[in-house]
C-alpha positions as CSV (number, residue, x, y, z in Angstrom):
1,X,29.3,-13.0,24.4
2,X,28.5,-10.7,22.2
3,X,28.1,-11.7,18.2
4,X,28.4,-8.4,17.1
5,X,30.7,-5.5,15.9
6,X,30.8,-1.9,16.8
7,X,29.8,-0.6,12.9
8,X,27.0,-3.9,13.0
9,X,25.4,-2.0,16.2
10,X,25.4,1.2,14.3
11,X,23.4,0.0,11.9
12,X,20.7,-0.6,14.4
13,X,20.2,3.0,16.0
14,X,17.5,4.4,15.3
15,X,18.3,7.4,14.4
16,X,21.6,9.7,14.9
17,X,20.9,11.6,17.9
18,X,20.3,8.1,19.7
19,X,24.1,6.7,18.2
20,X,25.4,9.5,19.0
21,X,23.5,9.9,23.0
22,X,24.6,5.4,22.6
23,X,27.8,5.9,21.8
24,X,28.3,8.5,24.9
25,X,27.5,6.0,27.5
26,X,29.9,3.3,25.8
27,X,32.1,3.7,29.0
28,X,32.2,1.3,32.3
29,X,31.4,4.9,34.2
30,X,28.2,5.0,33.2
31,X,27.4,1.6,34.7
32,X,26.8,0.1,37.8
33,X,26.3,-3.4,36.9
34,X,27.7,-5.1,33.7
35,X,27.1,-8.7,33.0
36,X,27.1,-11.3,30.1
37,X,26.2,-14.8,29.1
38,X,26.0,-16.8,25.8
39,X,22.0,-15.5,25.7
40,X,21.9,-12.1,27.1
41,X,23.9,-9.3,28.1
42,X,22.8,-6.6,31.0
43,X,23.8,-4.0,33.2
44,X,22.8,-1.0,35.1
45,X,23.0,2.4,33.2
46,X,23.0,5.7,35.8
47,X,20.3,8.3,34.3
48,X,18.1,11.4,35.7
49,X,16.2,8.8,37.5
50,X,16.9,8.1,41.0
51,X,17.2,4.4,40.1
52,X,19.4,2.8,37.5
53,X,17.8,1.9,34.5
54,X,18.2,-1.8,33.5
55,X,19.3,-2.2,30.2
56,X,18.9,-6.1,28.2
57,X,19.8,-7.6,25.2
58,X,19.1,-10.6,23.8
59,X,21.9,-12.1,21.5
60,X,19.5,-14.6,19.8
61,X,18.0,-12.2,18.0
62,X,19.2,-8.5,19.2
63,X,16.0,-7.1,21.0
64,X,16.8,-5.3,24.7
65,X,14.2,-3.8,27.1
66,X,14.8,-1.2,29.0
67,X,13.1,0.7,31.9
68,X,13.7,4.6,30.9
69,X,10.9,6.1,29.5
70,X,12.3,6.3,25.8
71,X,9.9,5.1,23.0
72,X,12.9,4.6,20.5
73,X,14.4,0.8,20.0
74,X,16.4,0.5,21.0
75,X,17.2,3.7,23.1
76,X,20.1,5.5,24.0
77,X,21.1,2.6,27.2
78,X,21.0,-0.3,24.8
79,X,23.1,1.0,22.1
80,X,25.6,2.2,24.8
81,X,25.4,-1.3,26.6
82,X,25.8,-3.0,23.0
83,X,28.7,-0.9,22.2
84,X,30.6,-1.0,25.2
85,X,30.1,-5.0,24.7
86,X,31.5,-5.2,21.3
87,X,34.7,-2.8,21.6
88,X,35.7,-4.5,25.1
89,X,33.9,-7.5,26.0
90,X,36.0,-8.4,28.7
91,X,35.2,-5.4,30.9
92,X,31.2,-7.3,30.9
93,X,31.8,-10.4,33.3
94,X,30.2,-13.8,32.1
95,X,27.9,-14.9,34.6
96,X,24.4,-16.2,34.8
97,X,21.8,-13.7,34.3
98,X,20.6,-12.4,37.4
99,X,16.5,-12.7,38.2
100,X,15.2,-9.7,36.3
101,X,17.0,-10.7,33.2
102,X,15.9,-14.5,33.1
103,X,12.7,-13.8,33.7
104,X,12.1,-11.5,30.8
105,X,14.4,-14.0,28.3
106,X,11.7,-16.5,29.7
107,X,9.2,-14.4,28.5
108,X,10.6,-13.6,24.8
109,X,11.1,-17.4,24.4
110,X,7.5,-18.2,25.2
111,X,6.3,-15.5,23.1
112,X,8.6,-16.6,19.9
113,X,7.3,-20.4,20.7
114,X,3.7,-20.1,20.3
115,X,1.7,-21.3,17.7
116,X,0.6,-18.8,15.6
117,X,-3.0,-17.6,15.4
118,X,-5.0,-19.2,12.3
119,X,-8.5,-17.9,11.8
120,X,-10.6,-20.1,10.1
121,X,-14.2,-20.5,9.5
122,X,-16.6,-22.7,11.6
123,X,-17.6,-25.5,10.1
124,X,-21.5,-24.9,9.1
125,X,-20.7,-21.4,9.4
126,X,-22.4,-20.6,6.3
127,X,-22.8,-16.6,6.9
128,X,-19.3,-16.3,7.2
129,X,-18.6,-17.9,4.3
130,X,-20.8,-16.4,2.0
131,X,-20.0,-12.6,3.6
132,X,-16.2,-13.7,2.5
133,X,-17.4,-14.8,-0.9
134,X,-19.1,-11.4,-1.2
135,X,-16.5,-9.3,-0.3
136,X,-14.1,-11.1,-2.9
137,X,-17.0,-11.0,-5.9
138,X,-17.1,-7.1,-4.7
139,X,-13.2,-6.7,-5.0
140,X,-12.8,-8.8,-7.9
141,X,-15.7,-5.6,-9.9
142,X,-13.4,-2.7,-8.5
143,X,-10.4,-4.4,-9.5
144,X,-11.8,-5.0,-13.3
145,X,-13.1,-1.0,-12.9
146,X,-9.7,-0.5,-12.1
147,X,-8.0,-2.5,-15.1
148,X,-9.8,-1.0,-17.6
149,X,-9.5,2.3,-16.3
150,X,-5.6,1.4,-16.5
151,X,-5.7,0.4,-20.2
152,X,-7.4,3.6,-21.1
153,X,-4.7,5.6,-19.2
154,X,-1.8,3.9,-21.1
155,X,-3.5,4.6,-24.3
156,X,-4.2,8.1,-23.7
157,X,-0.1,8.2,-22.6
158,X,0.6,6.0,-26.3
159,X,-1.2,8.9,-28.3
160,X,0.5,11.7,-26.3
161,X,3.9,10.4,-26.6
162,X,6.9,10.1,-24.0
163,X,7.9,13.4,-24.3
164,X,4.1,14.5,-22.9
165,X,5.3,13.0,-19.5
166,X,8.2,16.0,-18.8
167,X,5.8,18.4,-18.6
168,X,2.7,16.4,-17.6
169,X,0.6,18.7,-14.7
170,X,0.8,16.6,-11.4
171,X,-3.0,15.9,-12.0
172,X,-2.0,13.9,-14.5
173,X,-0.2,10.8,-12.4
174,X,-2.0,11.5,-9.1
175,X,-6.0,11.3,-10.4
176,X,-4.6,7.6,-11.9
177,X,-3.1,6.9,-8.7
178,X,-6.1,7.8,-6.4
179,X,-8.3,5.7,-9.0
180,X,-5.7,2.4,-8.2
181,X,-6.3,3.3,-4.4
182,X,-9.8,3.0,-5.1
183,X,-10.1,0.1,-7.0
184,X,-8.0,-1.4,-4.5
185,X,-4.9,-2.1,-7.1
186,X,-2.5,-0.4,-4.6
187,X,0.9,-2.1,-6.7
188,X,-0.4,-0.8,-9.3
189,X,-0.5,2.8,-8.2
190,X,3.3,2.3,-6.4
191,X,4.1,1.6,-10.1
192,X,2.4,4.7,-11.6
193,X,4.2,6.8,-8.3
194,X,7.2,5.5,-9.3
195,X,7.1,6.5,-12.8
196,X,5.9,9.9,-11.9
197,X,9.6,10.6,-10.4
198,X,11.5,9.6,-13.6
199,X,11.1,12.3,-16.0
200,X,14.3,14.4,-16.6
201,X,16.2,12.6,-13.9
202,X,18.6,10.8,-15.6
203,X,20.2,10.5,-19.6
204,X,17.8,7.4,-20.4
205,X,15.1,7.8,-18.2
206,X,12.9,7.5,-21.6
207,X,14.0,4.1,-22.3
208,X,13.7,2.9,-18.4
209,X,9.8,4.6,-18.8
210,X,8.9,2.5,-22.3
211,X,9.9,-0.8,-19.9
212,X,8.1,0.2,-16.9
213,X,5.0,1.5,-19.7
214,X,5.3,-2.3,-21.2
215,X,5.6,-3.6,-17.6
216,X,2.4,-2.3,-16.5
217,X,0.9,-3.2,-20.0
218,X,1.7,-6.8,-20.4
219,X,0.5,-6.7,-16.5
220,X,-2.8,-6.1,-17.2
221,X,-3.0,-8.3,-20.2
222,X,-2.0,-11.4,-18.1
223,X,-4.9,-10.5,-15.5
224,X,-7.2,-10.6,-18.4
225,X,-6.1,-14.0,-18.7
226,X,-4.7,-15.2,-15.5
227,X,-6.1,-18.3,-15.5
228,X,-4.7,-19.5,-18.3
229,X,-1.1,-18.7,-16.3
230,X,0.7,-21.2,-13.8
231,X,0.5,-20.8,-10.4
232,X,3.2,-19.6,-9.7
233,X,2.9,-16.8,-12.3
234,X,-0.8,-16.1,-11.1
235,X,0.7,-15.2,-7.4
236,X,3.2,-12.7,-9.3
237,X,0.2,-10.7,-10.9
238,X,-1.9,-10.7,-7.6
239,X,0.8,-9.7,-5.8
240,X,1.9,-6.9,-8.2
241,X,-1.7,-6.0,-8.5
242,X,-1.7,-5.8,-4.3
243,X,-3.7,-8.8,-3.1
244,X,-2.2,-9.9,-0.2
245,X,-0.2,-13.4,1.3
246,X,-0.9,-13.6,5.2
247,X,1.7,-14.1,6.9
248,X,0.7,-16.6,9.4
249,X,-1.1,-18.6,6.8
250,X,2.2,-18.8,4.7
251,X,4.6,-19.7,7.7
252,X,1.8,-22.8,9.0
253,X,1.6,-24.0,5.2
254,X,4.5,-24.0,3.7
255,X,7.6,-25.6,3.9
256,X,11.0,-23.5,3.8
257,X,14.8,-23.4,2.7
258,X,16.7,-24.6,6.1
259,X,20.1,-22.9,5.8
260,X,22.9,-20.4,6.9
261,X,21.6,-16.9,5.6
262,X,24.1,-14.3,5.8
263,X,22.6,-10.8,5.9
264,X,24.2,-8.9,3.0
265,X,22.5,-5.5,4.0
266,X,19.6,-3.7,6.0
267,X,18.4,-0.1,5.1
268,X,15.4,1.7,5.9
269,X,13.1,4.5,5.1
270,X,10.8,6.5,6.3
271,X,7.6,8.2,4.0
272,X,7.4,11.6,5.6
273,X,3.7,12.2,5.1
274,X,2.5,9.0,6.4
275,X,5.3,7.7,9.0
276,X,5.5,4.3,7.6
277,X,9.0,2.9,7.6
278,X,10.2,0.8,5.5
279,X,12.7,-1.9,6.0
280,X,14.6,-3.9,3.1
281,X,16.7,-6.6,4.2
282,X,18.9,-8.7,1.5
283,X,20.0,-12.5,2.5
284,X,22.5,-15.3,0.9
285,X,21.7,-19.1,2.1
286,X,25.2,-20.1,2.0
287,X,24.3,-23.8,0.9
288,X,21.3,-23.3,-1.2
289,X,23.4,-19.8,-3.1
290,X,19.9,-18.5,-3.1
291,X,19.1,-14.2,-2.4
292,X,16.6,-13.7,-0.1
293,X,14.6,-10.6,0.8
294,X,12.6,-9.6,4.0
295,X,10.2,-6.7,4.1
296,X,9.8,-5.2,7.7
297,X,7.2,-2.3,8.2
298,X,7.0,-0.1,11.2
299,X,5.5,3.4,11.7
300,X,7.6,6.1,13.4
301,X,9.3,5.0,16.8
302,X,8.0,1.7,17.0
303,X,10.1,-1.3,17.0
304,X,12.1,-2.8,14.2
305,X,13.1,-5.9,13.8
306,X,16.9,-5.5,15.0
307,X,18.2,-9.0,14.0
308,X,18.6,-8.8,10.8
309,X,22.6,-6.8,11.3
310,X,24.3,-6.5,7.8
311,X,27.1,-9.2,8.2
312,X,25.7,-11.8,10.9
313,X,24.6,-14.9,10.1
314,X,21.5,-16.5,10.8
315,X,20.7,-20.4,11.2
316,X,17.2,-21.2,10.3
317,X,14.1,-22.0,8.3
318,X,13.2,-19.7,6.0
319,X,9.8,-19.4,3.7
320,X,9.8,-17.4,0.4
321,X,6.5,-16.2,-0.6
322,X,4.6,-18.1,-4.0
323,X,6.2,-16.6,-7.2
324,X,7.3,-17.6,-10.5
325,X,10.9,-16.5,-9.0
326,X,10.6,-16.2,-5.7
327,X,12.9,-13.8,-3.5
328,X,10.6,-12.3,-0.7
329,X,10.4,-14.4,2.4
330,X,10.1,-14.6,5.9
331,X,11.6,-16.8,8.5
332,X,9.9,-19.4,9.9
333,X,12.9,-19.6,13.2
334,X,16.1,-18.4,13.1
335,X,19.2,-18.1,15.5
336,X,21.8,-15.9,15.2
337,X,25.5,-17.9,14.7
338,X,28.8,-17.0,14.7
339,X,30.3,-18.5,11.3
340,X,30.4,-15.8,9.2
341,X,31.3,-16.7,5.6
342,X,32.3,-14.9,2.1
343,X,29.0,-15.6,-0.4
344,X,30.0,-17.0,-3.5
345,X,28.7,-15.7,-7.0
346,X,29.1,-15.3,-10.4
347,X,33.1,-15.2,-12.0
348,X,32.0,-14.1,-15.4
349,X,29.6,-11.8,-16.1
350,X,28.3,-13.3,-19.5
351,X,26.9,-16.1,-16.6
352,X,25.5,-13.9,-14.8
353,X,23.7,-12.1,-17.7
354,X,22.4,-15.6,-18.8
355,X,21.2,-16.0,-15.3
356,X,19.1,-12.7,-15.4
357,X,17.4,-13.3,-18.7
358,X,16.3,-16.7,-17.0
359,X,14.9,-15.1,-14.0
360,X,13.2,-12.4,-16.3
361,X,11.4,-15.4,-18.3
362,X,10.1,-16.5,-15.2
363,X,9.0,-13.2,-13.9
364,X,9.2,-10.6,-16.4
365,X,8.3,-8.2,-13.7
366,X,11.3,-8.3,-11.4
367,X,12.7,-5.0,-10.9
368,X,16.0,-5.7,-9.2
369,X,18.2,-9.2,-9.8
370,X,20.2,-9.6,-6.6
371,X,23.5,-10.9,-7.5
372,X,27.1,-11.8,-6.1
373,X,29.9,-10.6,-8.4
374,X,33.2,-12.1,-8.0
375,X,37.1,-11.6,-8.9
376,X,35.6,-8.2,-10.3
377,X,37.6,-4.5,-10.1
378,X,35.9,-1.4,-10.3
379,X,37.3,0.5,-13.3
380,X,36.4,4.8,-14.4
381,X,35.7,5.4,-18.4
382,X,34.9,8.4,-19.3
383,X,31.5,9.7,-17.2
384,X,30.7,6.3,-16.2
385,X,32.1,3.4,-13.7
386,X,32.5,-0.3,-14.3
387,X,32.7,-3.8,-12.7
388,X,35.1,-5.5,-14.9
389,X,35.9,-9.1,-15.1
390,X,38.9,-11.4,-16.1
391,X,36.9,-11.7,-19.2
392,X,37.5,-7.7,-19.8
393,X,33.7,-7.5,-19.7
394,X,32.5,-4.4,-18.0
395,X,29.1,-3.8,-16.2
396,X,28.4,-0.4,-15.8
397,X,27.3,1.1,-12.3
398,X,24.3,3.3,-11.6
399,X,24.6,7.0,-11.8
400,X,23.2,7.5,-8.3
401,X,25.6,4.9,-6.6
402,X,28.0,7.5,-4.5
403,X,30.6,5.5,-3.1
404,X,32.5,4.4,-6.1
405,X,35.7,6.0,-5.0
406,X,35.2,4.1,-1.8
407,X,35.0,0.8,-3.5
408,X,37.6,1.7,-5.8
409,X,40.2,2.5,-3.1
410,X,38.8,-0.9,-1.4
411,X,40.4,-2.7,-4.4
412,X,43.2,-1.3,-4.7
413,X,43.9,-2.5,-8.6
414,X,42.7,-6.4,-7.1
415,X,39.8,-8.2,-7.4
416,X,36.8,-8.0,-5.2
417,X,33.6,-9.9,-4.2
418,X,30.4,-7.4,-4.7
419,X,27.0,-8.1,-3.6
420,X,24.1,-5.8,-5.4
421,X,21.3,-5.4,-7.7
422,X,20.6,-5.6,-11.0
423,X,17.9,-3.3,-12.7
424,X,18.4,-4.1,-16.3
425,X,20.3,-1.1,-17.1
426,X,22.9,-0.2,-14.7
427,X,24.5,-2.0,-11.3
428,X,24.2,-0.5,-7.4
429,X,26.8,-2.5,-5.3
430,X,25.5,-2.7,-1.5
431,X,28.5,-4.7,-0.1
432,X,31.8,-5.9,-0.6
433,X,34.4,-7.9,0.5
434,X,38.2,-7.2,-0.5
435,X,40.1,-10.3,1.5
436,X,38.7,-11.0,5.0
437,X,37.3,-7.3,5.1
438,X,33.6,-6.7,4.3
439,X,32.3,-3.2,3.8
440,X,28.6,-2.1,3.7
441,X,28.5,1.0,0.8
């Protein structure tokens, strides 16, 4: 049956108009055939088509197939079926799935089973080789182009002061940016894009800029001398820098963190000018206490990876990628379970400050500390909101978070659990749980 609710199947429509077309065909009229079992559920949607469409979902991991011609995922019939399934699962009779449905689970499971794909050189292939060996002596003179073409552009910003950056001319952040892109530094120009929004934005966007200035500074002095560095800290400068981890490579070579990972919360975004969406997933192992992140990418209608539902657990092995504090990862295989739990945190903020600093000394680069708050209430003062503690310590919460009436009308004067980041400055709660009740914010 299924292991989802009806506001956990929200969160995987694509888009409005295909909740709201989903959540019209929630009803047993629409449907000739309804079915379920502990792997799938199924039925038979009526549409324009002279046949019925036939509508799956798999509940290890929440993809569905369908036969309409729609190229959203999942469409309009899958949301519906998925709905109808978690507001009255009764009215979907367990059965054994019928031909058409076993035959495709068959096919998923064979798919998620096979070993993946490892390119390696030939042994003796010594063209190969030395083409690879050219290609990373020809990176490695763009990328020191690139850093030194950085260092003069953070000089020229030193001499012209912060306040030069309010009314710098666009020109002025994108021809640095497009030299990045061309010196194949691509984290590097995110970090210039980024601070190209800040200006005038908020009271202390000058302060946040000097950090994100140092940031970028001390980044390109430990390239000059990254191989003095662990190795852990060598993969955090690559990896800011842009080099990338293979995926495949990773999951074959490394060992991961077997546990319960509950997903805390899912959100995605979309660039407009390119397409490319962006999904950002936050985990908690419930054994190990350790955050986890996924990264999913997808342009425009195609599939996203739909079993990653804020609030469902999943059972598995999963691999965080090499860092000095490691919170990106991928899983190796996972199962979706039922045994939800509540993650547990810090009770005292002075902890959980001492906890930051420790993370920053490992990675003085990491722009948001994910973090469970406990037996905290959400207090006003003045223009700003807190997090306070039974220590009467107070965290302040970021200017852009928009739901704090929400989550003050969630506690009610009592404690709560709250699951968010950390930037260094200011707090942006993404869930919490006030007794058995979890809301995403």
């Amino acid at each position: 049956m299924p292991k989802f609710g009806v506001d956990q199947v929200k969160t995987l429509a694509p888009d409005p108009a295909s909740l709201k077309a989903g959540q019209g065909l929630a009803d047993v009229r629409h449907w000739i055939e309804l079915g379920s079992s502990e792997a799938a559920l199924w039925g038979m949607c009526k549409g324009s088509a002279n046949e019925p469409y036939k509508v799956r979902v798999d509940l290890s991991n929440n993809g569905s197939a369908c036969t309409c011609p729609s190229r959203k995922f999942p469409c309009k019939h899958a949301l519906g079926l998925m709905l109808l399934a978690a507001a009255s699962p009764k009215k979907l009779v367990e059965s054994e799935p019928p031909a058409w449905v076993a035959e495709w689970l068959g096919k998923r499971a064979e798919r998620s089973q096979a070993p993946a794909k490892r390119t390696e050189p030939k042994t003796g292939d010594e063209s190969r080789q030395k083409d690879a060996a050219r290609r990373a002596a020809k990176r490695e003179k763009l990328v020191e182009t690139g850093i030194s073409a950085l260092e003069r552009w953070l000089c020229d910003f030193a001499r012209l002061g912060l306040a030069h950056a309010q009314n710098a001319p666009a020109a002025f952040w994108e021809d640095q940016i497009s030299r990045m892109v061309d010196s194949q530094l691509p984290g590097a120009a995110r970090m210039i894009r980024e601070m190209s929004t800040l200006p005038g934005t908020r009271v202390d966007w000058a302060e946040i800029m000097l950090l994100r200035l140092g940031r970028l500074h001390l980044l390109i002095k430990a390239y000059r001398k990254i191989d003095l560095l662990p190795d852990e800290s060598q993969q955090d400068v690559r990896s800011l820098l842009g080099w990338i981890v293979i995926q495949e490579e990773l999951i074959a070579d490394s060992q991961g963190v077997f546990d319960d990972w509950l997903v805390m919360d899912s959100r995605t975004d979309e660039d407009e000018k390119t397409g490319l969406r962006t999904q950002v997933n936050w985990l908690w192992g419930k054994a190990s206490q350790r955050p986890a992140q996924i990264l999913n990418f997808a342009y425009r209608s195609q599939p996203m990876d739909t079993s990653l539902v804020p609030g469902q657990v999943l059972r598995g092995e999963l691999v965080y990628y090499p860092g000095a504090y490691p919170l990106r990862s991928v899983f190796k295989e996972k199962q979706i379970v039922q045994n939800a739990f509540l993650p547990a945190g810090f009770e005292a903020l002075e902890s959980f400050l001492d906890a930051y600093a420790s993370a920053l000394g490992k990675n003085p680069w990491l722009e948001n500390f994910p973090v469970v708050l406990e037996n905290v209430v959400p207090i006003p003062m003045e223009q700003t909101w807190f997090l306070r503690d039974s220590n009467n310590q107070g965290l302040p919460l970021a200017a852009h978070f928009a739901s704090t009436w929400e989550l003050f009308a969630l506690a009610g004067g009592h404690p709560l659990t709250v699951f968010g980041l950390w930037d260094g400055f200011s707090f942006s709660p993404l869930t919490s749980w006030a007794a058995d009740r979890c809301v995403w914010l």
